[in-house]
DSSP file (Angstrom, degrees, kcal/mol; ACC not computed):
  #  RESIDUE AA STRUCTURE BP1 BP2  ACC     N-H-->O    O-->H-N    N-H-->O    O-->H-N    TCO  KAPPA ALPHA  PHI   PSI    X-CA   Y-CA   Z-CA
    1    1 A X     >        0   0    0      0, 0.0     4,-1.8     0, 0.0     5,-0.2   0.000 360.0 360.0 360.0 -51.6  228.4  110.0  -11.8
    2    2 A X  H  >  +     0   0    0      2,-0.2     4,-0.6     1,-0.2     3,-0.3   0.938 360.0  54.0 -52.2 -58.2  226.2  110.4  -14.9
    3    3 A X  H  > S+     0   0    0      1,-0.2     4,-1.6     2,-0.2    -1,-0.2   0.817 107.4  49.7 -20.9 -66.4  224.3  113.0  -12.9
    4    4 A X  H  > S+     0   0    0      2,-0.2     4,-1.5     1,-0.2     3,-0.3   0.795 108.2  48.9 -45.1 -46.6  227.2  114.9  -12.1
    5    5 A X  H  X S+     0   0    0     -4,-1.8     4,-1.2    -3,-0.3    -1,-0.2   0.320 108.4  52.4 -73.4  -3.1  228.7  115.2  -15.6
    6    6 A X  H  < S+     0   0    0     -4,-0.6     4,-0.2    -5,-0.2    -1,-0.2   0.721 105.4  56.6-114.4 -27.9  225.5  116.3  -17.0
    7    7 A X  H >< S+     0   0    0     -4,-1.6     3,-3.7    -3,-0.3     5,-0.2   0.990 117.4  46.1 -15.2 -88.4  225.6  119.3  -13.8
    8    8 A X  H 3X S+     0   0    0     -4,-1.5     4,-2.7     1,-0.3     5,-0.2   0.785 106.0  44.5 -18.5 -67.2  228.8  119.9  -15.6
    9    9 A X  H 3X S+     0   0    0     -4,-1.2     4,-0.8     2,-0.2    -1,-0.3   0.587 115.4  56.3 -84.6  14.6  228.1  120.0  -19.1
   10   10 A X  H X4 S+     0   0    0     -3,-3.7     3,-2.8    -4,-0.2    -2,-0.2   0.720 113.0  48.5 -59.2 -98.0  224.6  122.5  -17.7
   11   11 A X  H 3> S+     0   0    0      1,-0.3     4,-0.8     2,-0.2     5,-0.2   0.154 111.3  43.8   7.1 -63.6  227.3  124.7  -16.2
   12   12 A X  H 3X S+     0   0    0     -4,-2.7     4,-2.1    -5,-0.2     5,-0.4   0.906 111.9  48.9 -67.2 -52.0  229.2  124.9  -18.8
   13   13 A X  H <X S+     0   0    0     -3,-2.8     4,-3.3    -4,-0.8    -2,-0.2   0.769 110.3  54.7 -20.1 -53.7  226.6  125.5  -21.4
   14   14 A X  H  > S+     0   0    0      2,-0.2     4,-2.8     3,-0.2    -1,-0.2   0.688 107.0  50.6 -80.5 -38.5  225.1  128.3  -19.3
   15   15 A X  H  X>S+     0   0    0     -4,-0.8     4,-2.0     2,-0.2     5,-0.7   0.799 111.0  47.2 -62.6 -37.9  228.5  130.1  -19.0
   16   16 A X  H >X5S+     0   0    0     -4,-2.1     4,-4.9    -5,-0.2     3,-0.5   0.976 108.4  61.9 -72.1 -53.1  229.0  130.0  -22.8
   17   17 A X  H 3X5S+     0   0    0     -4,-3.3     4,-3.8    -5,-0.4     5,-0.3   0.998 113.5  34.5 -28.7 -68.7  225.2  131.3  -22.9
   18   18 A X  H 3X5S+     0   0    0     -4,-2.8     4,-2.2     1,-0.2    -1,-0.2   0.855 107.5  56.9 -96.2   8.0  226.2  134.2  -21.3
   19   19 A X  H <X5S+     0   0    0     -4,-2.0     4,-1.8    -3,-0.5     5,-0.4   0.824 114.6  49.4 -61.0 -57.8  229.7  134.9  -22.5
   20   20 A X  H  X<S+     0   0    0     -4,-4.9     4,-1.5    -5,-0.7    -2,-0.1   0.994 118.4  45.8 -63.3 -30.6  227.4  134.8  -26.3
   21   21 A X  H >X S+     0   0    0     -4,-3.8     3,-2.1    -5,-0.3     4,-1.0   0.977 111.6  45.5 -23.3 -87.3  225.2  137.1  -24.3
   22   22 A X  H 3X S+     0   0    0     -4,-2.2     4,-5.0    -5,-0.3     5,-0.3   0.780 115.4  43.1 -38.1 -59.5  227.5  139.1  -23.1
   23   23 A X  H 3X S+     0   0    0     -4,-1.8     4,-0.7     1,-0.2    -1,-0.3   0.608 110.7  63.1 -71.9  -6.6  229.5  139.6  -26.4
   24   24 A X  H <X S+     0   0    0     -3,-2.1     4,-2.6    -4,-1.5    -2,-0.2   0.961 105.2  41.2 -70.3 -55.8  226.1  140.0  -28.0
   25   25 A X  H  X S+     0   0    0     -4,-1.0     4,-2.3    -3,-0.2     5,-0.4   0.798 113.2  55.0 -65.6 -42.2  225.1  143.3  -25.9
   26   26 A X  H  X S+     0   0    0     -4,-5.0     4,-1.0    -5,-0.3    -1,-0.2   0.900 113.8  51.2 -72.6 -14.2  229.1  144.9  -26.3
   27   27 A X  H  X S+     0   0    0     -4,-0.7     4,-2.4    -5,-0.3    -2,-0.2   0.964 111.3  34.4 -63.3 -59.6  228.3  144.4  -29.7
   28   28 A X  H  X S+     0   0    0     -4,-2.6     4,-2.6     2,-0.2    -3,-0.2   0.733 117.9  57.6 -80.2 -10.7  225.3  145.9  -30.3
   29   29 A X  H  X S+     0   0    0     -4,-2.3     4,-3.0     2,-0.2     5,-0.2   0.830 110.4  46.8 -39.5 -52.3  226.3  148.8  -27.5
   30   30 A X  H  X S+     0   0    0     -4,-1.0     4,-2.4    -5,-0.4    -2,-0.2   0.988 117.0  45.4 -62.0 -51.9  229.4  149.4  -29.8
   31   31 A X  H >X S+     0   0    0     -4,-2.4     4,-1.7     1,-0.3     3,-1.6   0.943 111.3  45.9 -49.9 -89.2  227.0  149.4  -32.5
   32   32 A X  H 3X S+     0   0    0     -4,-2.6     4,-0.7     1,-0.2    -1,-0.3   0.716 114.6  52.0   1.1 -75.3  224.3  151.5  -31.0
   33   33 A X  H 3X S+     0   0    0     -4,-3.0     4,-1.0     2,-0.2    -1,-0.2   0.659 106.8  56.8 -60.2 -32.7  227.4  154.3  -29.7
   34   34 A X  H XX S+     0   0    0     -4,-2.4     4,-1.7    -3,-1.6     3,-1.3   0.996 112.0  34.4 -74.1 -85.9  228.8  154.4  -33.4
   35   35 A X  H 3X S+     0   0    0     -4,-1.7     4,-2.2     1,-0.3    -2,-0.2   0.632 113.5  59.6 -85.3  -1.2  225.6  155.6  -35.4
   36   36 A X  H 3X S+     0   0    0     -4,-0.7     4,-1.1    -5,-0.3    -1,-0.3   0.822 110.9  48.2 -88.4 -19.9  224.4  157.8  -32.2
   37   37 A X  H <X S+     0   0    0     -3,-1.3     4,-2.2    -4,-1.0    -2,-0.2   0.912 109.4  46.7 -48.4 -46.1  228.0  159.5  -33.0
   38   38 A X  H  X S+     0   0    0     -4,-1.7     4,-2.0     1,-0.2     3,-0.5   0.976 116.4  47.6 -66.6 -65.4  227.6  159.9  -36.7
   39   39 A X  H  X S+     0   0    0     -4,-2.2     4,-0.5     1,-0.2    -2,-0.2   0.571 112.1  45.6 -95.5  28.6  224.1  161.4  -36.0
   40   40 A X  H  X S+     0   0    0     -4,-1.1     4,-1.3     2,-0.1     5,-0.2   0.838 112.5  56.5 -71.9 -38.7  225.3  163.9  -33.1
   41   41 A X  H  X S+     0   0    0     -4,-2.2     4,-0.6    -3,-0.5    -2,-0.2   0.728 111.6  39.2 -37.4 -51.1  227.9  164.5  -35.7
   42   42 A X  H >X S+     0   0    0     -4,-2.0     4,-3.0     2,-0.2     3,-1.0   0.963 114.3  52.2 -54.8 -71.6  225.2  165.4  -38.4
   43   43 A X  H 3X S+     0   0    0     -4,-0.5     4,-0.5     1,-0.3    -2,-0.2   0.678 107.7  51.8 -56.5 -30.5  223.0  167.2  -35.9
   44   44 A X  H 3X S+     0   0    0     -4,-1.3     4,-1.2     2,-0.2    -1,-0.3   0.695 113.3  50.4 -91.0 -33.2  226.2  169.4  -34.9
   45   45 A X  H << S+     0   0    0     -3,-1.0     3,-0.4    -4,-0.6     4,-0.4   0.898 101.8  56.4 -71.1 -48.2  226.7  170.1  -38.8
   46   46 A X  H  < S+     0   0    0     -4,-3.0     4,-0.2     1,-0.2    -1,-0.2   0.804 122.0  26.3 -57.2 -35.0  223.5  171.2  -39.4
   47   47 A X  H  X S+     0   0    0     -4,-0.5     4,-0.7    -5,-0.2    -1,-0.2   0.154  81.6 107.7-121.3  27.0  223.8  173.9  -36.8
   48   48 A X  T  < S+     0   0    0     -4,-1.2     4,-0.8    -3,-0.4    -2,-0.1   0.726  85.6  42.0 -74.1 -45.6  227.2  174.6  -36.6
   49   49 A X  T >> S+     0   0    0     -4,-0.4     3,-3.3     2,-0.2     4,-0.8   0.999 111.0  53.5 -62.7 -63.8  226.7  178.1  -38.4
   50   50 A X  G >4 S+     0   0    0      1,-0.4     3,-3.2     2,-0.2     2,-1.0   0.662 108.0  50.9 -24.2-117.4  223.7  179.1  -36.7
   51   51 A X  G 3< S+     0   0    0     -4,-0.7    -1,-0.4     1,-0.4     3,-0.2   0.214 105.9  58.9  37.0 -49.9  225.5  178.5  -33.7
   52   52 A X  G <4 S+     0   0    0     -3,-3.3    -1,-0.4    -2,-1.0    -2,-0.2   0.389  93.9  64.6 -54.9 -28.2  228.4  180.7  -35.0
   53   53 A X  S << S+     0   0    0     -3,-3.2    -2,-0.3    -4,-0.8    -1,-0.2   0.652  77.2 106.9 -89.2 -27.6  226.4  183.5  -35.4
   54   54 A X  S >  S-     0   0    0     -4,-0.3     3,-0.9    -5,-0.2    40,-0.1  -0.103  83.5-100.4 -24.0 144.1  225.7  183.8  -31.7
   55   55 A X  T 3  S+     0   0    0      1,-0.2    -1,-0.1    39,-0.1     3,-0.1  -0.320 108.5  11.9 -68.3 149.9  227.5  186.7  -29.9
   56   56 A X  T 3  S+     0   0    0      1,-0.1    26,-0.7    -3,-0.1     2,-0.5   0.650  90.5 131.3  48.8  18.4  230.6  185.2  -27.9
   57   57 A X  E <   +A   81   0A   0     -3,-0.9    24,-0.2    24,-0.2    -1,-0.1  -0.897  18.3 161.1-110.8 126.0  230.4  181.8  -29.7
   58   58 A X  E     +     0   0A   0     22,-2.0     2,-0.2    -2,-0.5    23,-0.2   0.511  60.7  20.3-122.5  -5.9  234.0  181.1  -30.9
   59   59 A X  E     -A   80   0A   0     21,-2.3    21,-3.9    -8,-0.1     2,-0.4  -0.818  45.4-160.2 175.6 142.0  233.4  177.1  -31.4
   60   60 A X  E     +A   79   0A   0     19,-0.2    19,-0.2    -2,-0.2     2,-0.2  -0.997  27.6 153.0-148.3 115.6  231.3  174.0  -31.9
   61   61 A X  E     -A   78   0A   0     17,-2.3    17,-2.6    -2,-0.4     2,-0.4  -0.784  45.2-109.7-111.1 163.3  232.2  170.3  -31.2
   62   62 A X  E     +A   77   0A   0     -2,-0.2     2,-0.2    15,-0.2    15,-0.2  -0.925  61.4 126.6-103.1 165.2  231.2  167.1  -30.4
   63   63 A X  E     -A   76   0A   0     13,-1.3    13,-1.1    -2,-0.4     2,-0.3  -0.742  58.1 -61.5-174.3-171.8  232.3  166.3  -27.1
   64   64 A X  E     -A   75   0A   0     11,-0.2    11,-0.2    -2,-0.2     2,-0.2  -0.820  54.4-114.5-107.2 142.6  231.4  165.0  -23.2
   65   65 A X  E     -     0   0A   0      9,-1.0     7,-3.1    -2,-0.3     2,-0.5  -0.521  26.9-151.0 -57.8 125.3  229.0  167.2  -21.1
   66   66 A X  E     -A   71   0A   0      5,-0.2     2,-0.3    -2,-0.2     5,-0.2  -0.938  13.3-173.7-111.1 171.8  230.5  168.7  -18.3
   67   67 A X  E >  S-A   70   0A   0      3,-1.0     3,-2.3    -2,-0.5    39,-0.0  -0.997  76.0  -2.9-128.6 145.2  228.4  169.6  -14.8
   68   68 A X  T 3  S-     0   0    0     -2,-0.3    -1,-0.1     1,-0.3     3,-0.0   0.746 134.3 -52.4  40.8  34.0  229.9  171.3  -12.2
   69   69 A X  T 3  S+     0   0    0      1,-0.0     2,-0.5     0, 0.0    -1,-0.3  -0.043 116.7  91.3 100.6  -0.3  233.1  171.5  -13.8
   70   70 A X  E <  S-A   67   0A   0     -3,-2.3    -3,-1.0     1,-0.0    -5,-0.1  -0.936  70.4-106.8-142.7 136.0  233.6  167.9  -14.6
   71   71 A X  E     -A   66   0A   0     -2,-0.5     2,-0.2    -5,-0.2    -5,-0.2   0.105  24.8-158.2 -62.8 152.6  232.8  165.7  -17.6
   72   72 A X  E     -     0   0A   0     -7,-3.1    -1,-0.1     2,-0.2    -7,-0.1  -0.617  28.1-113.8-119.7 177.2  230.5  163.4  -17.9
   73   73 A X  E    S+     0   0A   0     -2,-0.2     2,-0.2    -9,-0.1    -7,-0.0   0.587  84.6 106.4 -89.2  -0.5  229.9  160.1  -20.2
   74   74 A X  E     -     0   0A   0     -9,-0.3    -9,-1.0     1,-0.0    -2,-0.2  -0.611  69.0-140.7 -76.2 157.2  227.0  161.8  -21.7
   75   75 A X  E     +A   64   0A   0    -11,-0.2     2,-0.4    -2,-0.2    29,-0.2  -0.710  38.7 150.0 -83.3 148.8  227.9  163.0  -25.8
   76   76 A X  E     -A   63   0A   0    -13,-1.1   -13,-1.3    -2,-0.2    29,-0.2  -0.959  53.4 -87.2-167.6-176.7  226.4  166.4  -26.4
   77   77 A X  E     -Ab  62 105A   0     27,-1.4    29,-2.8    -2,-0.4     2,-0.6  -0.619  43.2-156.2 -96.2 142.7  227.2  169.8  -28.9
   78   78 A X  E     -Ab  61 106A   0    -17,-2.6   -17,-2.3    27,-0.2     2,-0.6  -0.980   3.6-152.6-146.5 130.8  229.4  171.7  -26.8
   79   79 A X  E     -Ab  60 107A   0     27,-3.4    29,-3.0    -2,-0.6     2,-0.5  -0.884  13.2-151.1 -98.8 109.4  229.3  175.6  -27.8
   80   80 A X  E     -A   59   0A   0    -21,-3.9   -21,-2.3    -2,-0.6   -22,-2.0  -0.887  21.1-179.3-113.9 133.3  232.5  176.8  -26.8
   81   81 A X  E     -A   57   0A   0     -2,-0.5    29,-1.3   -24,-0.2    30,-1.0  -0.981  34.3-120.0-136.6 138.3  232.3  180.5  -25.9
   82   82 A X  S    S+     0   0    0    -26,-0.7     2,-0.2    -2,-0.2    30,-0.2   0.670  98.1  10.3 -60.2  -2.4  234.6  183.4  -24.7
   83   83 A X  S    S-     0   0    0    -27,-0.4    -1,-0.1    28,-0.1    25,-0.0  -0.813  74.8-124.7-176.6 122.4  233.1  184.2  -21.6
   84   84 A X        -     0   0    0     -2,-0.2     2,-0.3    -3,-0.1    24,-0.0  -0.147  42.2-172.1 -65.7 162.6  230.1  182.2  -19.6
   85   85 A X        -     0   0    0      5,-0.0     2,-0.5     0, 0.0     5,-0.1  -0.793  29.8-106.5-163.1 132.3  227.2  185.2  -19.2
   86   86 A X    >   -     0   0    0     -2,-0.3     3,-3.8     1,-0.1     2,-0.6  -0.505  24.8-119.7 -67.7 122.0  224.5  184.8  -17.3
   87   87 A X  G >  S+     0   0    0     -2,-0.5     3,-0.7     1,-0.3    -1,-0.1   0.429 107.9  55.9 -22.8 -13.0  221.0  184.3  -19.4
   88   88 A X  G 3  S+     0   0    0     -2,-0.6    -1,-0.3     1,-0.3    -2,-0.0   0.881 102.0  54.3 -87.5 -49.4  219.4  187.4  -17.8
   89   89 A X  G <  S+     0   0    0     -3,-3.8    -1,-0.3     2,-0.0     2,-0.2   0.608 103.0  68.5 -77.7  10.1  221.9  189.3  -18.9
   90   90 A X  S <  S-     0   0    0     -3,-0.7     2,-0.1    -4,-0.1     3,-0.0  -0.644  86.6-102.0-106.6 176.8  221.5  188.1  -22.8
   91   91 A X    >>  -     0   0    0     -2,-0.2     3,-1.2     1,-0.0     4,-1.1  -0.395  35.7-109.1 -59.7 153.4  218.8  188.8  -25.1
   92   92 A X  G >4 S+     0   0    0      1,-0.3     3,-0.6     2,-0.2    -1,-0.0   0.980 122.4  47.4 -54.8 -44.2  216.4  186.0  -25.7
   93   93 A X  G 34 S+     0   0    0      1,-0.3    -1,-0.3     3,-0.0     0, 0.0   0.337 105.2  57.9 -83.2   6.0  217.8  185.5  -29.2
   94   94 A X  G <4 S+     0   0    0     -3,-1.2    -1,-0.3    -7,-0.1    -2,-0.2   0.716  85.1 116.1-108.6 -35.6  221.6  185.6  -28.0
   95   95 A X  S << S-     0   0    0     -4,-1.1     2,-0.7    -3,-0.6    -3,-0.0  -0.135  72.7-131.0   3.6  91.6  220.5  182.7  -25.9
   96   96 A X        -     0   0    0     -2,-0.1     2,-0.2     1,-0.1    -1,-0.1  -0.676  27.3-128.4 -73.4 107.7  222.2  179.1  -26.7
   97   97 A X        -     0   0    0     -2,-0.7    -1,-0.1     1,-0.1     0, 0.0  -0.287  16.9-131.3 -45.0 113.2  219.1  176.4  -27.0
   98   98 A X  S    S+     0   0    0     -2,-0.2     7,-1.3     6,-0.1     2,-0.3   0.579  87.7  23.3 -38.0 -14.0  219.9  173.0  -24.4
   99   99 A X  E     -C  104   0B   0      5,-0.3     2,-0.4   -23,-0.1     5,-0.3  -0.939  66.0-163.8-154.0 146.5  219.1  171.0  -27.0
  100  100 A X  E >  S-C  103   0B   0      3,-2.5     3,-0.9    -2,-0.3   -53,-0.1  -0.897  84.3 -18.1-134.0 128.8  219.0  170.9  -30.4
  101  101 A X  T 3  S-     0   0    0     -2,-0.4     3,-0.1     1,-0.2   -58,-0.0   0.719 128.6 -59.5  84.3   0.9  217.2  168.3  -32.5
  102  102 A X  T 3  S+     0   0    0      1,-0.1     2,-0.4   -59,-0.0    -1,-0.2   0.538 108.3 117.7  -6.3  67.3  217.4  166.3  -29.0
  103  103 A X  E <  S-C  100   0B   0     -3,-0.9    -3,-2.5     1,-0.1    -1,-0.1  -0.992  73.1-110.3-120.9 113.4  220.6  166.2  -28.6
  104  104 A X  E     -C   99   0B   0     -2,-0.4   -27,-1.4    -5,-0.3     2,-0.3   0.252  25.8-147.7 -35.6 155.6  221.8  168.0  -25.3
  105  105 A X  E     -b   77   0A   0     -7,-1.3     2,-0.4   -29,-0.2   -27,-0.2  -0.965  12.0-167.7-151.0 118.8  223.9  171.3  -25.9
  106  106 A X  E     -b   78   0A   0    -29,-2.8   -27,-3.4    -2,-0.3     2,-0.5  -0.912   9.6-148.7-121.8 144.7  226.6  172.1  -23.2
  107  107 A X  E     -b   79   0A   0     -2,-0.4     2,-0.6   -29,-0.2   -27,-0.2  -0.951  14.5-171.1-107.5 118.2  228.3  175.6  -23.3
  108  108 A X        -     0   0    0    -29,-3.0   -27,-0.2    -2,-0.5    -2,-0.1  -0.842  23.6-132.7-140.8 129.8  231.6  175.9  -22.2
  109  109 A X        +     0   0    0     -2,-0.6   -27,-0.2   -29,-0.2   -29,-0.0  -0.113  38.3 155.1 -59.7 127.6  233.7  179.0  -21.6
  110  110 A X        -     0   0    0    -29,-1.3   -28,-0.2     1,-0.1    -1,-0.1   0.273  46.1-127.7-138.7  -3.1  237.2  178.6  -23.4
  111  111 A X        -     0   0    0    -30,-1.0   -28,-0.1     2,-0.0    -1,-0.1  -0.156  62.4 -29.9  74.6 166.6  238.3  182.3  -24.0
  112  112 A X        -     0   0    0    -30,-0.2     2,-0.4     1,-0.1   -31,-0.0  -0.148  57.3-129.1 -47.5 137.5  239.3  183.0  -28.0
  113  113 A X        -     0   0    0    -55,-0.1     2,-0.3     2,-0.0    -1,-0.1  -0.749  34.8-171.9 -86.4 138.9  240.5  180.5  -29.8
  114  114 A X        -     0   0    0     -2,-0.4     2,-0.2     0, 0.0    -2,-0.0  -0.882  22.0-131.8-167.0 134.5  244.0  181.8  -31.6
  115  115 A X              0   0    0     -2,-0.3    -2,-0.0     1,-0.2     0, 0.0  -0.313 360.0 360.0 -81.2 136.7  246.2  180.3  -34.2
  116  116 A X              0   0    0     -2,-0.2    -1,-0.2     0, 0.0     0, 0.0   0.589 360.0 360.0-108.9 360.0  250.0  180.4  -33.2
């Protein structure tokens, strides 16, 4: 009997271990996800004119990455432009960098932006 109830109070012990676990890692996740926000956020500020100055660049956010048309969970600068062009056809210097700072840089074709 003693045997058994000391099974028990393991069991139990070892679930409450990882339940503090558990809430230990969404914590510091949350944590984590919060200041890499602020400093995409920064990073997006810093080169949000530059960025502007590009030919066919009408806007700069932070945002989700898409590939192949559909978003992903990654965060990244997304250069919103009126029309995709393929790199050949730009000048080097017309050219949106993939990354900046290393933080991923997605371009995505949105047409003009216009205030109604």
């Amino acid at each position: 009997m003693l045997k058994d109830s000391l099974k028990n109070s393991f069991k139990e012990l070892i679930l409450k271990m990882g339940f503090i676990v558990f809430l230990f890692i969404v914590f510091i996740g949350n944590a984590h996800g919060a200041q890499m926000e602020k400093d995409i956020i920064k990073i997006k500020e810093k080169w949000e004119s530059k960025l502007l100055s590009y030919p066919n660049v009408v806007g700069v956010a932070v945002g989700l990455c898409q590939r192949r048309g559909k978003y992903t969970e990654e965060k990244c600068i997304v250069v919103y432009v009126k029309k995709k062009i393929d790199p050949a056809h730009l000048k080097p210097e017309e050219i949106v960098p993939e990354e900046l700072d290393g933080i991923p840089v997605d371009v995505q074709e949105s047409g003009e932006f216009r205030a109604y």
